[in-house]
C-alpha positions in Angstrom: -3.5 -40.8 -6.9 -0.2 -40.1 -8.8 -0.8 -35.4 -8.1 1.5 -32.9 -8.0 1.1 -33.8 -3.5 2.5 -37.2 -4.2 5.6 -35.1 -5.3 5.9 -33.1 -2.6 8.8 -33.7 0.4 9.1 -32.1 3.5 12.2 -30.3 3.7 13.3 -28.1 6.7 9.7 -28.0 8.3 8.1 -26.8 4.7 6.8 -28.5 1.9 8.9 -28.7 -1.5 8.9 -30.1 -4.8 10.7 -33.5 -5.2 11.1 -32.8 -9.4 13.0 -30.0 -10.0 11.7 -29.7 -13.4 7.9 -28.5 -11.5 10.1 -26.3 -9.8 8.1 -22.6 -9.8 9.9 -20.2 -12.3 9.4 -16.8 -12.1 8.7 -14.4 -15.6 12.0 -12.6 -15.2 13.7 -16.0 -15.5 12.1 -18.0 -18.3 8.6 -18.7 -20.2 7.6 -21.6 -18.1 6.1 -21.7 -14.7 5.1 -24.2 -12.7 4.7 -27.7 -15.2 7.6 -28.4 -17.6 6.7 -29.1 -21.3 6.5 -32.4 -21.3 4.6 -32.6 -18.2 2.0 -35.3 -17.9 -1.1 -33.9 -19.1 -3.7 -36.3 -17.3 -1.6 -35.4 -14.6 -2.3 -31.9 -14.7 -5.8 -31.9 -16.2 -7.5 -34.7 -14.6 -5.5 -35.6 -10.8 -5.8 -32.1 -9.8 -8.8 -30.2 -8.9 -7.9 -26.3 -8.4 -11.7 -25.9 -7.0 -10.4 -28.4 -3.8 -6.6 -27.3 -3.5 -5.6 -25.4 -0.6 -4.2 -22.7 -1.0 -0.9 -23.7 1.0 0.0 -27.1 0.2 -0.2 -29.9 3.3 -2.0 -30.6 6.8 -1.6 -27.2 7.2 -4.9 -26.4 5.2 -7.0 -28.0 7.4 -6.2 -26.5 10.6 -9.2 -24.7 12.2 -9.6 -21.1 11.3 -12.5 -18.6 10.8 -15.9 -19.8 9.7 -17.8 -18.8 6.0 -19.5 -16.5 7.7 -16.3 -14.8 9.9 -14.5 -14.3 6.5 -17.9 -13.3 5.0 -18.1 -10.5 7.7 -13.6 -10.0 7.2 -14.4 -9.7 3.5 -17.7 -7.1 3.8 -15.7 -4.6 6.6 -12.5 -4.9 3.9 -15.2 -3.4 1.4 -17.8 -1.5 3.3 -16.1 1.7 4.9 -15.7 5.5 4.0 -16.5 4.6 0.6 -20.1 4.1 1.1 -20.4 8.2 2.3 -19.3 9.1 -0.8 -21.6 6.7 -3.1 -24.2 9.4 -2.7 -22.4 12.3 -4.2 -21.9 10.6 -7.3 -25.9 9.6 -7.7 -25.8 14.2 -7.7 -23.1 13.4 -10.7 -24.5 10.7 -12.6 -27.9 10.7 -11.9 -30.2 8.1 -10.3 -30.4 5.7 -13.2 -26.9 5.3 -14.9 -25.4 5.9 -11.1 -27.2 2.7 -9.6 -26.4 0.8 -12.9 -22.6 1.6 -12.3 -22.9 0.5 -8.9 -24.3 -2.9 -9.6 -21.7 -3.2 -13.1 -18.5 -2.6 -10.7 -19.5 -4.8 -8.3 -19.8 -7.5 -10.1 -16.8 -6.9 -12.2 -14.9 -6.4 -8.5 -16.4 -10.2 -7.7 -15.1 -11.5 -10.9 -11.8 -10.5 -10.4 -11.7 -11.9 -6.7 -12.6 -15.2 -8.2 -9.8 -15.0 -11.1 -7.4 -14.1 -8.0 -8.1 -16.9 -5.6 -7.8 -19.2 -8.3 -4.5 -18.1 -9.9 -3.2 -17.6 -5.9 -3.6 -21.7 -5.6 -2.5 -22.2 -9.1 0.7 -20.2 -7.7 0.4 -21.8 -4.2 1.0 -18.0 -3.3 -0.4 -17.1 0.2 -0.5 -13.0 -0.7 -1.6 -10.5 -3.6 2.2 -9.4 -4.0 3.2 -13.1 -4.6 0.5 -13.8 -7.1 1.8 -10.8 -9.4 5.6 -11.7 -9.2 4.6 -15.0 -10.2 2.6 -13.6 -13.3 4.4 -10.7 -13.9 7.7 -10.6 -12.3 9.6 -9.0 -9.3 9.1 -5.5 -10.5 5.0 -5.7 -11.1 5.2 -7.0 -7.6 6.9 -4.2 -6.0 4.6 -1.6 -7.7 1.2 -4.0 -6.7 3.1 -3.8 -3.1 3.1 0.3 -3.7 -0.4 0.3 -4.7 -1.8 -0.9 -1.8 0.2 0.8 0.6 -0.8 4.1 -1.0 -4.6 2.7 -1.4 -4.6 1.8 2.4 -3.1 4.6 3.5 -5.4 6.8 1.9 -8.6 5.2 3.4 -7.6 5.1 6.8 -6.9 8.4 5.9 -10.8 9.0 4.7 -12.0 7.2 8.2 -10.2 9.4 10.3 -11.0 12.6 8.4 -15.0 11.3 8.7 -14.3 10.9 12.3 -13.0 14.4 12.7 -15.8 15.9 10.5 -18.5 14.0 12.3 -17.0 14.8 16.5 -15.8 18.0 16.0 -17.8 19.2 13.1 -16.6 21.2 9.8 -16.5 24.6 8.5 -20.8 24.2 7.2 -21.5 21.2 9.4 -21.6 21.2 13.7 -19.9 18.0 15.1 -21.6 16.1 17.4 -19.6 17.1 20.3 -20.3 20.1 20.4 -24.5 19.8 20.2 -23.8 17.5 23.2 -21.8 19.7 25.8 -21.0 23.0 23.9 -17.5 24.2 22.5 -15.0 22.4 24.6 -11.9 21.0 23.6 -13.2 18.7 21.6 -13.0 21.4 19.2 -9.9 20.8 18.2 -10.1 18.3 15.5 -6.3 17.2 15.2 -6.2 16.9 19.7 -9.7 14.6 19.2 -8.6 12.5 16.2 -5.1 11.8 17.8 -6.7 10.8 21.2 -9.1 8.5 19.3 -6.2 7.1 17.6 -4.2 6.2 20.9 -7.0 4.6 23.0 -9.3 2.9 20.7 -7.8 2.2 17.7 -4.2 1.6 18.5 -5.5 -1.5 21.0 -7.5 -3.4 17.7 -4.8 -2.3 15.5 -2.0 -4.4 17.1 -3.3 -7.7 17.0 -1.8 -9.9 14.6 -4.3 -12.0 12.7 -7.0 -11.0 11.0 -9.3 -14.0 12.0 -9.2 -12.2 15.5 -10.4 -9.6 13.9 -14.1 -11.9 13.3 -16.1 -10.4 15.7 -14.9 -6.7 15.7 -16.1 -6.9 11.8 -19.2 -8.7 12.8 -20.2 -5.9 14.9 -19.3 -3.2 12.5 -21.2 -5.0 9.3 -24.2 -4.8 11.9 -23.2 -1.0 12.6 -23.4 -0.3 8.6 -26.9 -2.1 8.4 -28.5 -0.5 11.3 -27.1 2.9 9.1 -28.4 1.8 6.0 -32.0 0.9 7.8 -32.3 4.1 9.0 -31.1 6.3 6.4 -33.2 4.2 3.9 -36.3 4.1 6.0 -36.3 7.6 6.5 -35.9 8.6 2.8 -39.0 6.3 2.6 -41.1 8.2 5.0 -40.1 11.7 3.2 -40.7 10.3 -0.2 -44.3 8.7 1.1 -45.2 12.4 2.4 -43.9 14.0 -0.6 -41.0 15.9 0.8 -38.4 14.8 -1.6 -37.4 16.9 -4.5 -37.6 15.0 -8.0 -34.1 14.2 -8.4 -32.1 14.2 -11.7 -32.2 10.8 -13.2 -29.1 11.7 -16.3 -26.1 13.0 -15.8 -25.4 17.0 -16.2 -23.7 18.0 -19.5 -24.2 21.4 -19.7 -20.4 22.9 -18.8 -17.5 21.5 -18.6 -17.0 21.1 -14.8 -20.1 19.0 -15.2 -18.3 16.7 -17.3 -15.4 16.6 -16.0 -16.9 16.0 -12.5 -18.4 12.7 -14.3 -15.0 11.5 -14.9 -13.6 11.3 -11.3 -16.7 9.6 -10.0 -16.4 6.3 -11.7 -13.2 6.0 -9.6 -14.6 6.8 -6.5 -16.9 4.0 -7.1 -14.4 1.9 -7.9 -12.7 2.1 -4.5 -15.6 1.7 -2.7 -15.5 -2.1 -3.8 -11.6 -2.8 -3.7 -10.7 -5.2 -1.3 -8.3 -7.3 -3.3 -5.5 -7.3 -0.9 -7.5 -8.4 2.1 -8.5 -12.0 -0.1 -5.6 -13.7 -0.1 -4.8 -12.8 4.2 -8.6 -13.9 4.4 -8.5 -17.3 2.7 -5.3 -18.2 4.6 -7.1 -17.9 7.7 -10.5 -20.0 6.4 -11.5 -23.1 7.7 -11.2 -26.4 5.6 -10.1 -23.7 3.1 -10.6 -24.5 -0.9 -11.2 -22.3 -3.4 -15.0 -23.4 -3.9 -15.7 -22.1 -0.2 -13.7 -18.6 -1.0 -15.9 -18.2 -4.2 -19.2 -18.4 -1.7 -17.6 -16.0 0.5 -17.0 -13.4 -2.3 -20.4 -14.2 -3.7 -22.0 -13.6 -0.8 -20.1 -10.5 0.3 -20.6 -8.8 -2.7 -24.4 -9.3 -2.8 -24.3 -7.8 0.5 -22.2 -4.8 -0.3 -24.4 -4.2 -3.5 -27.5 -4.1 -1.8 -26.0 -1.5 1.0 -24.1 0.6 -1.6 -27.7 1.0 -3.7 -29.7 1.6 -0.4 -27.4 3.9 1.1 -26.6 6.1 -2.0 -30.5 5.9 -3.4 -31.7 6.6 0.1 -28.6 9.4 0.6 -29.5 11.3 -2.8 -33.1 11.6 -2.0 -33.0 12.9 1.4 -30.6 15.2 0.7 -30.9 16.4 -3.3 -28.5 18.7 -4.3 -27.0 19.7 -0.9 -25.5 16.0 -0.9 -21.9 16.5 0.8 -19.1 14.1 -0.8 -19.3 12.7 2.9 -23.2 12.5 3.7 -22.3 11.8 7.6 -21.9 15.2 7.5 -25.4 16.1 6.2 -26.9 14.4 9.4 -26.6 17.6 11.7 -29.9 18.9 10.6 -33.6 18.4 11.0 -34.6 15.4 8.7 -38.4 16.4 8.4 -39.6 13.8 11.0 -40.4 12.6 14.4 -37.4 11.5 16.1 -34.9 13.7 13.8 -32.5 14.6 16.6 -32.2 11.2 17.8 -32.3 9.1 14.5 -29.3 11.8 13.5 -27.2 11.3 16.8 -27.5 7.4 15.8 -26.8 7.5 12.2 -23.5 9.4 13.3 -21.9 8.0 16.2 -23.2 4.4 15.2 -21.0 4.6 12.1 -18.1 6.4 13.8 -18.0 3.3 15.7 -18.3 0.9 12.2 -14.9 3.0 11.4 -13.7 1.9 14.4 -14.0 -1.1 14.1 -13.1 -1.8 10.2 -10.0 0.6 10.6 -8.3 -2.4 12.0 -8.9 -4.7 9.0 -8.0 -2.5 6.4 -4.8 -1.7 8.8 -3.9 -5.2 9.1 -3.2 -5.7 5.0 -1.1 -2.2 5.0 0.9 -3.4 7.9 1.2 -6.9 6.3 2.3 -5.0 3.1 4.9 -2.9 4.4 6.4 -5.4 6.5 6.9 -7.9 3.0 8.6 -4.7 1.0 10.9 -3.4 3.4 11.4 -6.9 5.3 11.8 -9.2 3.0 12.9 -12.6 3.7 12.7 -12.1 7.4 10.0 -14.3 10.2 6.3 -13.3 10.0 5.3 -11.0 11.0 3.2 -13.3 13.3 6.4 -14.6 15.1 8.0 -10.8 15.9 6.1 -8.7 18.0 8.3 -6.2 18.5 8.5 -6.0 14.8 4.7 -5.8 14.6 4.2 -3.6 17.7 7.0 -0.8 15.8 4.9 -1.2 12.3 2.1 -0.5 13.4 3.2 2.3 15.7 5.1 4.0 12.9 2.0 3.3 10.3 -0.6 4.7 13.0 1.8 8.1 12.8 2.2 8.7 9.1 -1.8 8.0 9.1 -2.9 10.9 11.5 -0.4 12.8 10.4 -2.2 12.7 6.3 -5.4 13.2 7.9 -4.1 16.7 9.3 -3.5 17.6 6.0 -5.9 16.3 3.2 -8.7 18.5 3.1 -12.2 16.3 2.6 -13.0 12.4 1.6 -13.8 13.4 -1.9 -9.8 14.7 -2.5 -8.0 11.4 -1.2 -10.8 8.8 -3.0 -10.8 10.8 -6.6 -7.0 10.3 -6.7 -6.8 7.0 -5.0 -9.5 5.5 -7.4 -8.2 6.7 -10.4 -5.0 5.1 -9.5 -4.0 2.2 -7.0 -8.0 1.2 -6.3 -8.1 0.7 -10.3 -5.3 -1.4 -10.8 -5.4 -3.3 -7.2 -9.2 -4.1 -8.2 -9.4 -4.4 -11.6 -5.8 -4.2 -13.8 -3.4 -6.7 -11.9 -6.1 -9.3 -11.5 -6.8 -9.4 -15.1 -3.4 -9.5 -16.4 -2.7 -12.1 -13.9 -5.4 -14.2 -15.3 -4.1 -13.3 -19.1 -0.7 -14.1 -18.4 -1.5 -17.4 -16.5 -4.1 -18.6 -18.3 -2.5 -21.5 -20.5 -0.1 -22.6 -17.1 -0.4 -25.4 -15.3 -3.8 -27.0 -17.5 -6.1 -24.2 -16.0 -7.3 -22.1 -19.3 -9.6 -19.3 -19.1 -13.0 -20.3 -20.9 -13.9 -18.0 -23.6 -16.3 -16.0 -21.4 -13.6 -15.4 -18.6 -11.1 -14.4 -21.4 -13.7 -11.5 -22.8 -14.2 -10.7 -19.1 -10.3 -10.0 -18.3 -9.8 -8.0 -21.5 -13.0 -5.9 -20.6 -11.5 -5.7 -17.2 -8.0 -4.4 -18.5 -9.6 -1.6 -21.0 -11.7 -0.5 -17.9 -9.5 -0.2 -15.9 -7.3 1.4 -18.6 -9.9 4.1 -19.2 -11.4 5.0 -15.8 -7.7 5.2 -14.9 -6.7 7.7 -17.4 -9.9 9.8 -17.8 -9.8 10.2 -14.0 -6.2 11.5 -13.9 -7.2 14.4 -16.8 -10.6 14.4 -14.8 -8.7 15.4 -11.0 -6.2 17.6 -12.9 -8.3 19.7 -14.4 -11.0 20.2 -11.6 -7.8 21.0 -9.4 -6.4 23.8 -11.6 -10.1 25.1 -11.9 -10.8 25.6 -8.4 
C-alpha cells in the first residue's frame, strides 16, 4: 500500500519522514502543511484512512494501554467535578426549561469539538492540545492555548478544594460536617484542614505519572458522582410525590438589571462544567489499539453520561432546594431534607462526593502538570522519564493551588471568570479554528455540516465570551 507509513524511516529511535517535501510546516513558516502541492491525491484521499491512524505513527500504537471503558471513566472524571455543584444555581437563573435546554445544547457542542480535535490531532500526528494549535495556528496561539489551561486547571482544583473546605469545616450560613460529628475542634480551621488534606491524600495520587494509572481512581469517583446523583435525584422525587416542592420558575428573571446580568455569567459556568479538551489528547495516547473511531465512542459515550448527570443533578438540586439554591449545593446538604433518613442521606451525599474530588483532583492535576512542564521545559525528556522533575512540579503546583484556595472567596467567583475566558476558548474557540484552518490540508475537508458547526462554534464562543466579561464586571462593581 504505497501511504504516507511507506514513507516513513526510523531515525534515532523515532519515526521521520523520508520526503522532505511532506515535511510538517508550521503557519509561521509558510501556507502549506503537511502534503506539498503536487502531492499525489489518491495518495492522500484514498491510502489513508484518518478514522484508523494512530495517533503516533508506528508499533508504538498498538502497545497495550487502558481499555474503552478506563478512558470512558478518564474522560467522565476530566468533565464531571465541581462544576456539577454549580449547574443548580443556574436552573435559579435561567429557569427549568431554557436551563436544561442549555445543558443538553453545550454538551453536545463540547462532543463535537472533541471529535474535530482528535481528528485534526492525527491529521497533525500531534500527541497534545498545545501541538495541535501551533500546527494550525502557530507558536504564539500555542503558548496562549498552553496559558489557558494552566489558568482553567488551576482554577478548578481551586473550586474542589474550596468545596472541600466548605463541606469539612463549614461556611459562614452552612455547618461543616466536622463539626456535627465531634463538635468545634480544630478542624475548624479551614486553611489547617484543607492543607492537611492536601499533604496525605492528595499529594500520594497526584504524583503518579500516567494518567492510565489513574483508571481505577476515576472508576471509583464516576461511581461516587452516581451514587450522588441517585440520591439527590431520588429524594427530589419523594418531595415532589408528597407535594413539598415549591413550583419553580420555568423562564428566566428580567425584571432588573442584576437579573439580567446574572444571566450572562451563567452560560459560562455551564460551559466549564463540560471542558475537558486538554485531558483528550493525554487520554488517547494511553488507549488501547488506539484509532480515532474508538476515541469518537469514548467521547460519545462520556458525554451521554455527563448529560444525563448534569440534567439529574441540577433538575433534582433546583427542586429541593428552590430559591435558597447555594452556587455550591454541597453546601445546602446540612439541613433536614423533609424525609426519613435526612441526617444520614445528608452525611452521604457530602462526604461521598468529597471523596469523588478526591479522586478526580488527580486527573485534572495531571494535564496542568503536563502543561506546565511543556511551557517552561521545552525540548527537555518527558516528563515520564524525570521524576525528580515530576516530583518538583507537582510539589510546587500543589502549593500555588492551596495557596488560591485561601484566597478566592466561593465556587461561583473562580467558575464565572474561568468560563467566560480559558473554559470558552479551550472548549469551544481553538477547536473550531483549528478545524477552519485545517480543513482543506492533507485531503481531510470539513463536510458542509461540520463547516456550519465550527462557525457556530466560534461566534459562541465569541459571544458567551464577551457578554460574560461585561456580565462579571459589572456584578463585581455592584456588590
Amino acid at each position: 500500500m504505497d501511504s504516507n507509513y511507506s514513507k516513513l524511516e526510523a531515525r534515532d529511535g523515532s519515526l521521520q519522514l523520508k520526503d522532505s517535501s511532506l515535511r510538517r510546516i508550521l503557519p509561521d513558516e509558510g501556507d502549506e502543511y503537511l502534503y506539498p502541492r503536487n502531492a499525489d491525491d489518491s495518495d492522500v484521499e484514498h491510502n489513508v484512512d484518518f478514522d484508523d491512524l494512530p495517533l503516533i505513527f508506528g508499533e508504538g500504537g498498538k502497545k497495550s494501554g487502558s481499555g474503552i471503558y478506563g478512558a470512558v471513566f478518564n474522560l467522565t472524571t476530566s468533565i464531571i467535578g465541581a462544576g456539577i455543584m454549580a449547574l443548580p444555581a443556574t436552573l435559579k437563573v435561567l429557569g427549568l426549561v431554557l436551563g436544561v435546554i442549555l445543558i443538553f445544547l453545550i454538551g453536545i457542542l463540547s462532543e463535537i469539538s472533541v471529535e474535530l480535535l482528535i481528528r485534526y490531532a492525527v491529521l497533525c500526528k500531534a500527541n497534545t492540545y498545545g501541538e495541535v494549535v501551533e500546527v494550525a495556528l502557530g507558536k504564539t496561539a500555542k503558548v496562549l492555548s498552553e496559558i489557558c489551561i494552566i489558568i482553567n486547571n488551576a482554577g478548578v482544583l481551586i473550586v474542589y478544594l474550596i468545596i472541600m473546605g466548605d463541606v469539612m469545616s463549614g461556611s459562614i450560613r452552612h455547618i461543616g460536617v466536622f463539626d456535627q460529628w465531634l463538635g468545634h475542634g480544630f478542624w475548624d480551621h479551614r486553611k489547617l484542614l484543607i492543607l492537611i488534606t492536601v499533604v496525605i491524600f492528595l499529594a500520594p495520587l497526584c504524583s503518579l505519572d500516567k494518567i492510565d494509572s489513574l483508571s481505577t481512581t476515576s472508576a471509583a469517583s464516576v461511581a461516587l458522582a452516581v451514587v450522588f446523583v441517585v440520591i439527590v435525584f431520588v429524594v427530589a422525587a419523594i418531595k415532589l410525590v408528597e407535594g413539598k416542592v415549591e413550583l419553580p420558575r420555568m423562564a428566566p428573571d428580567f425584571s432588573s438589571s442584576n437579573a439580567i446580568f446574572e444571566l450572562l455569567v451563567v452560560i459560562p459556568v455551564m460551559s466549564n462544567s463540560y471542558v475537558c479538551h486538554f485531558n483528550v489528547q493525554p487520554i488517547y495516547n494511553e488507549l488501547e489499539d488506539r484509532s480515532p473511531r474508538k476515541m469518537y465512542k469514548v467521547g460519545r459515550i462520556t458525554t451521554t453520561i455527563c448529560i444525563l448527570v448534569y440534567a439529574s443533578t441540577a433538575i433534582a438540586g433546583y427542586l429541593l432546594f428552590g430559591q435558597d439554591t447555594e452556587s455550591d449545593v454541597l453546601t445546602n446538604f446540612d439541613e433536614d431534607l423533609g424525609i426519613r433518613f435526612s441526617t444520614a442521606l445528608d452525611y452521604i451525599v457530602r462526604v461521598g462526593y468529597i471523596l469523588h474530588l478526591v479522586l478526580v483532583f488527580p486527573v485534572i492535576h495531571f494535564s496542568l502538570r503536563q502543561t506546565v512542564d511543556s511551557l517552561i521545559f521545552e525540548g527537555l525528556n518527558p516528563l515520564t522519564e524525570s521524576r525528580k522533575r515530576c516530583l518538583i512540579l507537582t510539589m510546587v503546583l500543589l502549593g500555588l493551588v492551596y495557596f488560591g484556595s485561601t484566597m478566592i472567596p466561593n465556587i461561583w467567583m473562580a467558575f464565572k471568570f474561568t468560563g467566560a475566558t480559558t473554559a470558552v476558548s479551550l472548549g469551544f474557540t481553538f477547536p473550531a479554528l483549528i478545524a477552519l484552518r485545517l480543513n482543506k490540508e492533507g485531503g481531510t475537508k470539513l463536510s458542509r455540516v461540520e463547516r456550519c458547526l465550527s462557525w457556530s462554534m466560534l461566534s459562541l464562543a465569541i459571544i458567551v465570551s464577551f457578554a460574560g466579561i461585561i456580565g462579571n464586571i459589572y456584578t463585581l462593581n455592584s456588590a
